[in-house]
C-alpha positions as CSV (number, residue, x, y, z in Angstrom):
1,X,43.4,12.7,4.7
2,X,42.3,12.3,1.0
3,X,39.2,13.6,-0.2
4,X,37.0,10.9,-1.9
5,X,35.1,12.1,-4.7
6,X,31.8,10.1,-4.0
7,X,30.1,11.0,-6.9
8,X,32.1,9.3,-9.0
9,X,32.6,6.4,-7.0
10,X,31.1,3.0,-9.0
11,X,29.3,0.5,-7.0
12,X,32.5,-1.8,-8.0
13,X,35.1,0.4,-6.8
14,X,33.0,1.1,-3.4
15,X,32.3,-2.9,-3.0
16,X,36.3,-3.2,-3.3
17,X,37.0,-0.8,-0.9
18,X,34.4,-1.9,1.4
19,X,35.4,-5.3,1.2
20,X,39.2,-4.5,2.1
21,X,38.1,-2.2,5.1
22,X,38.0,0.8,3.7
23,X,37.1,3.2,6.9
24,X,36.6,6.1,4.2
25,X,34.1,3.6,2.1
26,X,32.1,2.6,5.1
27,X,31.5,6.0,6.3
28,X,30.0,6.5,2.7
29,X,28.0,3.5,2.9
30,X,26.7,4.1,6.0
31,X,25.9,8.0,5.3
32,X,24.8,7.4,1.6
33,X,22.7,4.4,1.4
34,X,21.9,4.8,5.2
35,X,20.1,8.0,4.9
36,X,18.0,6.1,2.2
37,X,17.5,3.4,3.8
38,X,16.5,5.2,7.3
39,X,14.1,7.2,5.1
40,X,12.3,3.8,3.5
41,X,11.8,2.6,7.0
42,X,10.1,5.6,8.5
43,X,7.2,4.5,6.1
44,X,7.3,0.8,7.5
45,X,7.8,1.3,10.8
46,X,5.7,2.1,13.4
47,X,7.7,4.9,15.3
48,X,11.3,6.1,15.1
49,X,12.9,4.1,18.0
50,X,11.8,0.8,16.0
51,X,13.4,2.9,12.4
52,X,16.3,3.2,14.3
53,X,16.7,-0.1,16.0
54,X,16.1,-1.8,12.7
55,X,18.2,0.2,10.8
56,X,21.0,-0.3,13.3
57,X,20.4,-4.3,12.6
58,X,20.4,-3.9,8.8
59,X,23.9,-2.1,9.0
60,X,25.6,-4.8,11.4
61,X,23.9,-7.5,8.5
62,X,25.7,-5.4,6.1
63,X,28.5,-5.3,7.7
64,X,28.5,-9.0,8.1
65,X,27.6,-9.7,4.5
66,X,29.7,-7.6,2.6
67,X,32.8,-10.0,3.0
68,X,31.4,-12.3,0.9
69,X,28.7,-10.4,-0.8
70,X,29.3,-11.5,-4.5
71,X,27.8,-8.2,-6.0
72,X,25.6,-10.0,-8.7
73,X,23.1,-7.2,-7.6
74,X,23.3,-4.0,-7.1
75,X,24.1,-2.4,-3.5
76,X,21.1,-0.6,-3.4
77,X,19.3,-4.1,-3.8
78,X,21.2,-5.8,-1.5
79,X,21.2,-3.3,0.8
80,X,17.8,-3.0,0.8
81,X,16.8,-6.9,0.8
82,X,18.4,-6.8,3.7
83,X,16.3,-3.5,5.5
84,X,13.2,-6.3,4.3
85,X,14.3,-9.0,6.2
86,X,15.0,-7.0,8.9
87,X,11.1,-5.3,9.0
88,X,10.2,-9.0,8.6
89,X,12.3,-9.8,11.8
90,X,10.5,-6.8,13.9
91,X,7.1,-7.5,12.9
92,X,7.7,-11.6,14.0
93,X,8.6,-10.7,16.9
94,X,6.3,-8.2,17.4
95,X,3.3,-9.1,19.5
96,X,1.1,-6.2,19.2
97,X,0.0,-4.0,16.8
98,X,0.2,-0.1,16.9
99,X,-2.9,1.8,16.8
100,X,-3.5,4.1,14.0
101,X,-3.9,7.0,15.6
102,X,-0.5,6.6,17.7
103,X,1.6,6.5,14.3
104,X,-0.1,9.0,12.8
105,X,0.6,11.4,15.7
106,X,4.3,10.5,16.0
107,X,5.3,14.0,14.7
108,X,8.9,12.6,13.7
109,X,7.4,10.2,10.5
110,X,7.7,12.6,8.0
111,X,7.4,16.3,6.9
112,X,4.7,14.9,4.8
113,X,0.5,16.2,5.1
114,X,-1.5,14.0,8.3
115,X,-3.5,13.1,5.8
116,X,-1.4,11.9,2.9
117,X,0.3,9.8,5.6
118,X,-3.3,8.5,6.8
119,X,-3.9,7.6,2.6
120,X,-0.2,5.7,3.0
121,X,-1.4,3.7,5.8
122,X,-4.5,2.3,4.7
123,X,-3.2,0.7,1.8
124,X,-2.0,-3.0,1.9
125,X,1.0,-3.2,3.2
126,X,2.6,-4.9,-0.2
127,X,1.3,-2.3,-1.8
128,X,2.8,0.5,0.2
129,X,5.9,-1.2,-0.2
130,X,6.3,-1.5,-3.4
131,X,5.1,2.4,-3.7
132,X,8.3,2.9,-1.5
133,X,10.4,1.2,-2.8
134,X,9.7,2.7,-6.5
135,X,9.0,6.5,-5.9
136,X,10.4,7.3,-2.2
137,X,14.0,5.3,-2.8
138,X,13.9,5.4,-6.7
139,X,14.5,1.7,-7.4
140,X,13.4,0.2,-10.8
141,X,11.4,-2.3,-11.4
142,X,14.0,-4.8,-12.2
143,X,15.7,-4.0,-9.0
144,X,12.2,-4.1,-6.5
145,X,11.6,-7.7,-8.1
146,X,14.8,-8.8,-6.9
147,X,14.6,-7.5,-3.6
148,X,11.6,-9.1,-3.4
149,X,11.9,-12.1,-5.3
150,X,9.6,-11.8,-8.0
151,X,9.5,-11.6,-11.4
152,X,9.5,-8.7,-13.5
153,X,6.3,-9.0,-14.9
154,X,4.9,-10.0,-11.4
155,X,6.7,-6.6,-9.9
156,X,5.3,-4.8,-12.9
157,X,1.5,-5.8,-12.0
158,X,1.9,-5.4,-8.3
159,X,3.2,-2.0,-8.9
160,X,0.6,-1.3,-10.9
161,X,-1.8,-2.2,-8.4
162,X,-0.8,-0.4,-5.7
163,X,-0.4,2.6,-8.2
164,X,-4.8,2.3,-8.4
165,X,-5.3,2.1,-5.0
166,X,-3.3,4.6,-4.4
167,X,-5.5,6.5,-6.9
168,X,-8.4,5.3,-5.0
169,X,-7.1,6.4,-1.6
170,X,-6.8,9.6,-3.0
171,X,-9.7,10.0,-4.1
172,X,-11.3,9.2,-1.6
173,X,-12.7,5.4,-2.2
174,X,-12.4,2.9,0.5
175,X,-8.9,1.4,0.5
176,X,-8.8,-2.1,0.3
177,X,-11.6,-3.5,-1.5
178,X,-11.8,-5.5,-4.5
């Protein structure tokens, strides 16, 4: 079995691969971008059966796109415009909400201070996604407006936003006012 040097491995070169059934490319995908992606989702998610589940559906939607995925974004966008449909799917069809408390107990989320993760939760949901999406997965602002449909400038301002209440929340002031 050949060693694949991941490192080196373009985006181009892994779509190729992936798209002709590379077993070697998928394993990469699924190890490389899932780990990311799994990591993202702890921060959406309410516990780490529901991470799983939905990262489980994002993979099988990968799997079903690639085929015909015309790469006129990045993977890392795609990949992850597809983990935000999937959160979108769960909270539809979710009926109830989870109580604060509960998902700040679940001792799996992250390795993360209580109370840095009780700061992430108060803040508006488009906020702490955005926060994510920029500092936890490393995606630039170019990229987080196309996963989520915006414009730059409009990605640039919402970004800045959350960055303040953020600031707030950390200092603090009551999240969520304006």
């Amino acid at each position: 079995m050949a060693v694949i040097e991941t490192k080196s491995r373009s985006e181009t070169d892994l779509l190729r691969e992936l798209k002709s059934g590379d077993e070697q490319a998928w394993s990469y995908l699924s190890t490389e971008y899932g780990n990311r992606i799994y990591n993202y989702l702890r921060h959406r998610l309410p516990n780490l059966e529901d991470v799983e589940d939905v990262l489980g559906e994002t993979m099988v939607a990968a799997v079903r796109a690639i085929p015909t995925f015309d790469g006129n974004v990045t993977l890392t966008t795609f990949l992850f415009s597809l983990a935000n449909r999937k959160i979108a799917d769960f909270w539809r069809r979710r009926q109830t909400t989870t109580e604060l408390p509960e998902t700040l107990m679940d001792a799996g989320l992250s390795s993360d201070s209580i109370e840095f993760q009780e700061v992430l939760r108060r803040l508006r949901p488009a906020h702490l996604q955005v926060l994510l999406m920029r500092y936890h997965v490393g995606l630039g602002v170019d990229e987080i407006a196309k996963v989520l449909g915006q414009s730059y400038k409009s990605t640039e301002s919402l970004l800045s936003r959350a960055r303040m209440e953020l600031r707030k929340a950390l200092d603090g002031t009551h999240v969520g006012d304006d």
